[in-house]
N, C-alpha and C positions, 0 to 999 in steps of 0.2 A: 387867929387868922384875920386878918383885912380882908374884905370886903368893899371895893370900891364903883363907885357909881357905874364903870363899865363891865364889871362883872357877871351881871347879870345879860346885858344886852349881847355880851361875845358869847355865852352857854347857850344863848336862844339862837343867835346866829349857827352857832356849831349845833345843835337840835333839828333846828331847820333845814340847816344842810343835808346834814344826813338821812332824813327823813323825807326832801324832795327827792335825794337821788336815789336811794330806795323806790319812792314813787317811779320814778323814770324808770329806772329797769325793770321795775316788778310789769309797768306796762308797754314795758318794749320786749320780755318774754311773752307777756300775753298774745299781744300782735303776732310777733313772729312764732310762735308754739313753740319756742324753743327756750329749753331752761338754761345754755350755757352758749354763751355769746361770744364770751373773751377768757383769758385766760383765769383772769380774777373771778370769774363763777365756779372754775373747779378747774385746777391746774394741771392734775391728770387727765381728767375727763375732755379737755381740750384737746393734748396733746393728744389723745386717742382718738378722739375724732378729726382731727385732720389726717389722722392715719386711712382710717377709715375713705374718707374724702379721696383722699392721693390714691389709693386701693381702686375706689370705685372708678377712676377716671382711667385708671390704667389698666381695669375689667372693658371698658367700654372701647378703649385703642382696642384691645385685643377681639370683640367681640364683634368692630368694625373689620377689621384685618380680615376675621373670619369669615364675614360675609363675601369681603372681596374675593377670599381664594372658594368658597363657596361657588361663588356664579362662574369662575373662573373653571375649576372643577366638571361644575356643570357643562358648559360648553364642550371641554375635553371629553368629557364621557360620553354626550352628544355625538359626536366624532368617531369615538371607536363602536359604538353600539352601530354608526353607519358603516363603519370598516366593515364590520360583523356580517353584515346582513349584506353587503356586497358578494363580501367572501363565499356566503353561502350561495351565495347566486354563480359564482363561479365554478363552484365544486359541483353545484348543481348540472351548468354547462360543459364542465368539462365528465364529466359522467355522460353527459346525451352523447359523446364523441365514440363513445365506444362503440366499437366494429362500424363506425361509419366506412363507407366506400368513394362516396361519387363525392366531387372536391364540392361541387355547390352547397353542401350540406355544411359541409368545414366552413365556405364561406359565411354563411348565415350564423354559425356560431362564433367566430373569428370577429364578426363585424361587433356580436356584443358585446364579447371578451375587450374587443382595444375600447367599446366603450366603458368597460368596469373601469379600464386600466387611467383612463381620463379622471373617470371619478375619484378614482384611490388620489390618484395626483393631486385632484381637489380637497379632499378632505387634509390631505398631510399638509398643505398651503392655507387653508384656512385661516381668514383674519376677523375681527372684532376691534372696530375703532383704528383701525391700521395697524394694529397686534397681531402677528400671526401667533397662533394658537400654540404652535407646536415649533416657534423656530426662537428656542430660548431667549435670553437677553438679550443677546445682540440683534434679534428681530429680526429676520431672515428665514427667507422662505427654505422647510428643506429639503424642499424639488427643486431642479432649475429644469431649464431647459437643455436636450443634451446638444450640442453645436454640430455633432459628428451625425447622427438620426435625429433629425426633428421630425415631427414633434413631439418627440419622445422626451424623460425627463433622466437625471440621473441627482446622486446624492448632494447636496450642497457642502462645501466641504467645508463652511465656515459656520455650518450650526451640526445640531443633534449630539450636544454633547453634556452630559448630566452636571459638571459644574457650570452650566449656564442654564439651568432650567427654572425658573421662579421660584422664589422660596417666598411662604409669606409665614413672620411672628404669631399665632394664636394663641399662645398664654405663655407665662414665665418659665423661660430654660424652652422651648418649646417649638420648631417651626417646621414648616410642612411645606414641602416639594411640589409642585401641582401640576405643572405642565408635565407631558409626556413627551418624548422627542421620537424621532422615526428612525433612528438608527442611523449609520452608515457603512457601506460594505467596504468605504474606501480607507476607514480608521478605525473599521471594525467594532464600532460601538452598536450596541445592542438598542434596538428601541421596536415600535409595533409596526414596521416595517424590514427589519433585518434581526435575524439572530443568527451568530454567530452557533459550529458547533460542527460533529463531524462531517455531517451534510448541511451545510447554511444555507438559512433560510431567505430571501430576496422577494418581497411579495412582489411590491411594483415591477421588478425586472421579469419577473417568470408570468406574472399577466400578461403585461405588455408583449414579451416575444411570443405568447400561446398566441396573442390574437393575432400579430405581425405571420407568423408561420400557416396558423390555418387558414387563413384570408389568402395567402400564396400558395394554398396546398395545392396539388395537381390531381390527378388518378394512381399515379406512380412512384410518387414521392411519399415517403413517411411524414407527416407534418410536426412528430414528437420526436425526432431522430434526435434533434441539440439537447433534447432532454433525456435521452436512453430509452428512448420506448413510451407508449403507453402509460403501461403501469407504472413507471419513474415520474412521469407527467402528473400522473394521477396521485403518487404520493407526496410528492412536493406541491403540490396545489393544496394537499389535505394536511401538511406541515405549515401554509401560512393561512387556512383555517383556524387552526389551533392555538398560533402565534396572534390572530387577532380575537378569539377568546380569553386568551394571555391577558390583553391589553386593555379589555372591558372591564374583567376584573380587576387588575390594578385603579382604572379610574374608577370603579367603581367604591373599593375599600377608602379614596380615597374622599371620596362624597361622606360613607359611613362614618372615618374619621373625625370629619369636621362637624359634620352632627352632633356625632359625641360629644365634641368638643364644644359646639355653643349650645347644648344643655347644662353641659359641667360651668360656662361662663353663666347662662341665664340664675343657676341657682347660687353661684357664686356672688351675684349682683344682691340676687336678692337678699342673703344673709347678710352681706356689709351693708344692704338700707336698714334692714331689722336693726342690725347690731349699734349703727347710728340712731338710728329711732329712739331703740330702748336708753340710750343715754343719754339725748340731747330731747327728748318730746319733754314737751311741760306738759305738766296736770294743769293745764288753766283753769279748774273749779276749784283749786286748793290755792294757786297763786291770785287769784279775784278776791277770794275772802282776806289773805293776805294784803292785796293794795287795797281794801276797804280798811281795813286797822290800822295799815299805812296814812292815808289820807283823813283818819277820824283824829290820829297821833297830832298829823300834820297840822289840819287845823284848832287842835286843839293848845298848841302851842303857840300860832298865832296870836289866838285869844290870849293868851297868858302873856304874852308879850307887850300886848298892846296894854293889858290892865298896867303892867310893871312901870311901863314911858310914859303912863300918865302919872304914876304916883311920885316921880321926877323924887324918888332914890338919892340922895346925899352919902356923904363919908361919914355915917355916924355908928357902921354898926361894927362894931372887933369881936 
């Protein structure tokens, strides 16, 4: 074999080479604690961790998402836990009515009643950021005002209908309903203000007219007569009782839900950072002694190099 005077200086350059850029990465894993950079550090183990990566970023959409319908939740269930406690004040009131006599007594009760019946009206309009709570996607209140008795309200007929209720994404294949709508008695959709059924239920209307009717009660007049009596009064007042019990719990389960659901994301998150860790962390104590044998290689070749170009090598050896 020939041997010629640049032989030796292209094996030292190829030596060199290799054994800077070895240096270079061994301290660009140290830096960054990461053993695998690029694909050329481990070609599976790459491909897995951008799995991992793509995983984790779309654990954290979901675990945003979650928050959102979270607070969103929140609010709603806020809302009917106020429903609740109205109602009960109602049922309450309409109980004091019994065997009343003299109309001022009705009036006194009649005056709180239309005030419950304000407040129901308030809570089913409720907004957040110019959001009504409860008036689906299309964002619409679902009281209006009724044109024929003000100021009275009736159904809006352009919301409270469960394919426009917010949905939000919280993890893969997965999404969850949050808003609650208030029913309509005019398209018969169910919500925590109407339920449909052999006797339907109408919270806002049968408040409303109890306070309208006892506030004009007389001495002589029945003030529950539109309602069959009394006790008809009494049990449909204690029908949307129940009906806003109903509706606690559905928001309620639905707070539960999301709980669940961003614990199951929380420990999800955390097994794709392990599972990245465990793959991509360097041992920096093991890679340091590595670029020290690196860098002892390195310049130990220099030297040899340099010996070689001084002893200026001719074409003599075969």
């Amino acid at each position: 074999m020939r041997v010629t005077s640049q032989t030796f200086p292209n094996q030292l350059k190829d030596t060199t080479s290799t054994l800077l850029s070895r240096e270079n990465k061994l301290s660009q894993q140290i830096s960054t604690g990461m053993n695998i950079l690029d694909p050329s550090d481990n070609v599976a183990g790459f491909g897995d961790l951008n799995n991992y990566r793509t995983n984790e970023l779309q654990t954290q959409q979901y675990s945003a998402n979650t928050d959102s319908a979270t607070l969103a939740a929140q609010n709603s269930y806020q809302g009917m836990a106020d429903l609740q406690t109205l109602m009960s004040r109602a049922s309450e009131l309409i109980t004091s009515a019994n065997g009343v006599s003299d109309a001022s007594t009705y009036h006194i009760i009649g005056q709180e009643m239309g005030t419950i019946a304000d407040q129901i009206a308030s809570i089913a309009n409720r907004s957040t950021n110019g959001v009504y709570l409860y008036g689906s996607t299309g964002n619409v209140p679902p009281l209006v005002s009724n044109p024929s008795a003000p100021p009275s309200y009736v159904f809006n007929s352009s919301a409270n209908y469960s394919s426009n209720v917010t949905s939000y994404e919280i993890n893969a294949n997965l999404s969850v309903n949050i808003g609650l709508t208030a029913g309509s008695s005019t398209a018969g959709f169910n919500g925590f203000l109407y339920k449909a059924g052999q006797t339907s239920t109408d919270t806002y209307t049968l408040i409303a007219s109890l306070a309208t009717e006892m506030q004009n009660a007389t001495s002589t007049a029945d003030p529950f007569a539109a309602e069959g009596g009394y006790a008809s009064a009494m049990q449909q007042v204690n029908a949307a009782v129940s009906l806003s019990s109903e509706s606690v719990g559905i928001a309620s389960a639905k707070l539960t839900q999301l709980s669940t659901n961003a614990t199951a994301l929380t420990n999800q998150m955390t097994n794709l950072r392990k599972q990245a860790s465990t793959l991509s962390d360097a041992n920096t104590a093991n890679l340091a002694t590595d670029l020290t044998t690196v860098q002892t290689a390195y310049q130990a070749a220099l030297q040899s190099g340099a010996k070689i170009l001084n002893m200026s090598l001719l074409d003599y050896i075969t």
